[in-house]
N, C-alpha and C positions, 0 to 999 in steps of 0.2 A: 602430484609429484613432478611431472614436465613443469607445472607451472612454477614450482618453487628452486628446481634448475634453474629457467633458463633469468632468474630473478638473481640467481650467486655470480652467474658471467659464464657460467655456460664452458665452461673448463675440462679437458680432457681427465680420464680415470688413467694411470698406471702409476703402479709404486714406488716410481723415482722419480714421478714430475709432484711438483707441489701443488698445483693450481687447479687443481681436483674438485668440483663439486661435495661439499661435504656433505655424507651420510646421513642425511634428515629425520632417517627412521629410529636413532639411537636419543635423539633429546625432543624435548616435548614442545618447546618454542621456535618452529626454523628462523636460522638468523638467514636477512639482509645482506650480502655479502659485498653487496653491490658491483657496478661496471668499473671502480677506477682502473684495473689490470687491464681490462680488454684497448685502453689507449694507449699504455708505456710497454707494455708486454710484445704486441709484433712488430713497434719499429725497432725495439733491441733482440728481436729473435731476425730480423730481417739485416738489421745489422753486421750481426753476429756473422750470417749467413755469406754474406758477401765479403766480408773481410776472412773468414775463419776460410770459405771457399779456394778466394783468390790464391791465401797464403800456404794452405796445406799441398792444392793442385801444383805452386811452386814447387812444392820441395819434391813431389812424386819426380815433375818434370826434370829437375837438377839431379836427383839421384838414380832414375833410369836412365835419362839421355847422356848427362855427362859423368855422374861420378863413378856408375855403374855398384852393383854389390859384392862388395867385395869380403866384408866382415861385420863382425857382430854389431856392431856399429850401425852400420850403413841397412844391416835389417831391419834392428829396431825401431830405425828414424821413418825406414819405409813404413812400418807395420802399423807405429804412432801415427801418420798421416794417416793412412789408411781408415785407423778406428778415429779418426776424429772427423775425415770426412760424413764417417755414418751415422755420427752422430747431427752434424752438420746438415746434409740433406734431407734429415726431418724439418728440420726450423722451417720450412719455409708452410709447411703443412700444419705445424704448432701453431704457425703466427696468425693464419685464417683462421683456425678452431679459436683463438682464444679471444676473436672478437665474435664469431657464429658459433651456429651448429656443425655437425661433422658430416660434412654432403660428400668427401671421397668414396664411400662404400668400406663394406665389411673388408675386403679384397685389402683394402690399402689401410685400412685400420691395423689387421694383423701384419701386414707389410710394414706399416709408419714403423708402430711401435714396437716391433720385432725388431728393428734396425736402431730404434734409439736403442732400445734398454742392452742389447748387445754390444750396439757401440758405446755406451753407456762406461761399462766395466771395464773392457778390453781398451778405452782409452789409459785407466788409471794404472789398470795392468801394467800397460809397453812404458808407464811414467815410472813402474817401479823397477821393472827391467833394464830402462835405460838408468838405473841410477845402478845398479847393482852391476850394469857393465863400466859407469865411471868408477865405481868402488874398486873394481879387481882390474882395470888398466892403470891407477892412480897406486894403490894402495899396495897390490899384489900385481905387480908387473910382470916379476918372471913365470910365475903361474899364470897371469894372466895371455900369454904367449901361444900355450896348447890350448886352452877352454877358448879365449873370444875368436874363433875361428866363426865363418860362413854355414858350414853346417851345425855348428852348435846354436848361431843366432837361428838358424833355420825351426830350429827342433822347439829352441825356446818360446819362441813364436809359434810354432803348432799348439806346446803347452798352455799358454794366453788365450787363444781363442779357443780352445776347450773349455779351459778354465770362466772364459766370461761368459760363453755359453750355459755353463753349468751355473752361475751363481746369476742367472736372471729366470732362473727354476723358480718358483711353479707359476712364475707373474704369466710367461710366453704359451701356458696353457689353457689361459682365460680371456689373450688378447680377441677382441670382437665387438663388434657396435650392440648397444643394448635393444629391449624391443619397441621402442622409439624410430629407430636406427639415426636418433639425432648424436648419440652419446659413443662417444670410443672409449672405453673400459679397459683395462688392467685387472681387472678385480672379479672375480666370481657373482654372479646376479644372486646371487642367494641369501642366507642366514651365517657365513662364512664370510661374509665379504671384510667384513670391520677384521676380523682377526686376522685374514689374511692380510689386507693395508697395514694393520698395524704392525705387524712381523714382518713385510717389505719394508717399512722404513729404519724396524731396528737391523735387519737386514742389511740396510745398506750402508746405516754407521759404521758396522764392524768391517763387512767386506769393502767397502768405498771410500772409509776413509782411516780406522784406528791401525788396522793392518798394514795397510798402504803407508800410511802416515810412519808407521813405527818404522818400515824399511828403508824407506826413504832416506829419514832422521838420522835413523846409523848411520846408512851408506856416507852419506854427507858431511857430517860428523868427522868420520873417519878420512873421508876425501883432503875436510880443511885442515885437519890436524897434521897429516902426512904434506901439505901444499905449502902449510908453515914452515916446516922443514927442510925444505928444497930452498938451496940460495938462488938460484934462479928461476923461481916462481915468479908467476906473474898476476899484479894487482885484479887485472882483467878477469881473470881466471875464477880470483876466489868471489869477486864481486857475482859471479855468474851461480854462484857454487850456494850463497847466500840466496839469491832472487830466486833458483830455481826451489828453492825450502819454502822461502817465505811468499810465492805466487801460489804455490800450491797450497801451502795452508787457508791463506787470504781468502781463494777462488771454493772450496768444498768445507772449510770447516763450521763457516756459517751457514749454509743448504744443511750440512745432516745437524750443527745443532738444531733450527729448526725444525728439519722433518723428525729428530727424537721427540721435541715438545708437542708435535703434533698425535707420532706415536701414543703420548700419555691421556693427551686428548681423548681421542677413540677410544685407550681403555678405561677412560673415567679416572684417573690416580688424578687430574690437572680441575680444579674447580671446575663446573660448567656454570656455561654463560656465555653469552652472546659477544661481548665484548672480549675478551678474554678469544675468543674464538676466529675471531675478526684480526686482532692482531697477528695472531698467527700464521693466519691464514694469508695476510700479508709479507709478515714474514718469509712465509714459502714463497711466494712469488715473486720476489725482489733477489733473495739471495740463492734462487735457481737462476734467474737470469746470469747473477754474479759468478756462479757456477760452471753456464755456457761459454763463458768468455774465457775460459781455461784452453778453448779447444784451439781460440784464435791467437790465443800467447803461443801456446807451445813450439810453432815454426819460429818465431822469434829468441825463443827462450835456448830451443836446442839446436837450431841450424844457422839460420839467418848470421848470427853473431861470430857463428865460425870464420876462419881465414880459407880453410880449406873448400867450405861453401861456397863461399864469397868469391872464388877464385874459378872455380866450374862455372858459380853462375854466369860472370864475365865473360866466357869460355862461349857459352851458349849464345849470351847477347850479341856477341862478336858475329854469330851465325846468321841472328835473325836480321829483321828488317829494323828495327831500333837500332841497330848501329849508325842508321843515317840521321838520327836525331843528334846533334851535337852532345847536348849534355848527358846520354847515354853511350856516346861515344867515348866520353874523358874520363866517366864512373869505368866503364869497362877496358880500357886501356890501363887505368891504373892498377884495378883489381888485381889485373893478370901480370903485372907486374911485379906486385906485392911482395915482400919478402917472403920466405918460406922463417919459420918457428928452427929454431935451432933445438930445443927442447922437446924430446916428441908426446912423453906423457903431457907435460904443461898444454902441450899445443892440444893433444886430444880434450882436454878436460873442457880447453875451449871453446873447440869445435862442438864436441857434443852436449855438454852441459848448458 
């Protein structure tokens, strides 16, 4: 069995990553899965890692040091960084195992993957919370006045990390290296294993992506329709309102359809064979990657683009030692200059969205 592992590429077990060792003991011919992943897989997990790092640590940096927390808003953005960071500071441990064996120890197996799969959820969570706080500052402004307060964002973010705690049940009970101690697993070593994998990835269709997906869709929906209506809306806005729909679908809808096809797999419903299994299997590992890169949009998608961001940041740079660089000088001069939004729902839509 080691030796027909370490012949697939030698790929971590947990029910949200794709690149999993398949289950040998369920077909009679092991397939060849061969090493092309273990080439393209850690420079794009390493990638991922350094841009998704650099850019999420901004935003912590701008929104404790200068913008400070003030509302719902300004939680959610903190809280999204947050779970995108922890998903972030696995890659760099993905990117090793997916060319080796897993020589961290058991210790940091259930550590790694305890941190992905949590951050895992609790990123798509704070995507749908911060859509549901542009929905009712866009949409329902006068109501939105008493709810989007600091301690409402506080509480709703307690709820999200509950919540993604709870929906990485029962994978976070099985996290451990197998008796190899080459393999970090997700999965129960037993006669359970295949059904549990299998119910983790339809698992994570519905929670990770149909549900999410649906709330989103409204919210958004609802955002452009009411954005159209405003005579002084702004192009910027809705363009922002569109990319955040269509990045999110782009980045997860290809990961879970493949991991459903894979799902079918494991239960036998999808022919078997080799071939057939192989693409798949590719497929999981092309559009997980595609999936990871969500975590390094998102400072772009929901902070970056703001004016109000854009303005702090300036704010900060003016403090540090980059003010002596010239052309950090005229970026941050300007910034801070910037007009302020005359419009204040438009402006938020901007900022946050």
């Amino acid at each position: 069995m080691a030796t027909m592992l370490n012949n697939s590429s030698g790929f971590r077990e947990v029910n949200i990553s794709s690149t999993t060792p398949f289950d040998y003991s369920n077909i009679e011919e092991p397939c060849d899965y061969g090493t092309h992943a273990s080439h393209f897989l850690p420079v794009l997990y390493s990638l991922f890692f350094v841009v998704g790092f650099l850019g999420n640590m901004l935003v912590l940096w701008v929104i404790l040091r200068g913008a400070q927390v003030k509302s719902m808003t300004d939680v959610s953005l903190l809280n999204l960084a947050i779970a995108d960071l922890l998903l972030i500071i696995s890659l760099p441990f993905l990117a090793h195992y997916a060319q080796s064996d897993w020589v961290f120890g058991g210790a940091m197996c259930t550590l790694v993957l305890g941190v992905y799969c949590i951050g895992f959820y609790a990123g798509i969570y704070f995507i749908v919370l911060m859509s549901i706080d542009r929905y009712l500052a866009i949409v329902h402004a006068v109501f939105a006045l008493r709810i989007r307060t600091k301690a409402c964002g506080i509480l709703a973010s307690m709820g999200i990390w509950i919540t993604a705690i709870a929906s990485s049940f029962p994978e976070l009970l099985y996290l451990g290296v197998d008796e190899t101690k080459k393999f970090c697993s997700g999965y129960p070593k037993d006669e359970n294993h295949n059904d549990v994998r299998s119910t983790g990835f339809i698992k994570m269709n519905v929670l990770g992506l149909l549900i999410p997906l649906g709330i989103v869709g409204f919210c958004y929906t609802m955002v452009l329709q009411k954005l159209q209506t405003l005579r002084n809306s702004k192009k910027l806005a809705i363009r922002l309102v569109v990319a955040v729909m269509v990045v999110f679908f782009c980045c997860w809808a290809p990961y879970n359809i493949a991991a459903f096809l894979k799902a079918l797999e494991i239960k036998r419903i999808l022919p078997s064979g080799c071939e057939l299994s192989k693409r798949i299997q590719l497929m999981l590992q092309v559009t997980e990657a595609l999936a990871y890169s969500h975590s390094c949009l998102n400072p772009f998608l929901y902070v970056f683009v703001g004016e109000k961001f854009r303005r702090q940041l300036a704010r900060l740079l003016l403090q540090t030692p980059c003010i002596h660089v010239q052309c950090m000088k005229r970026y941050a001069i300007r910034a801070a200059n910037s007009v302020h939004s005359k419009n204040a729902s438009v402006d938020e839509c901007s900022a946050g969205v």
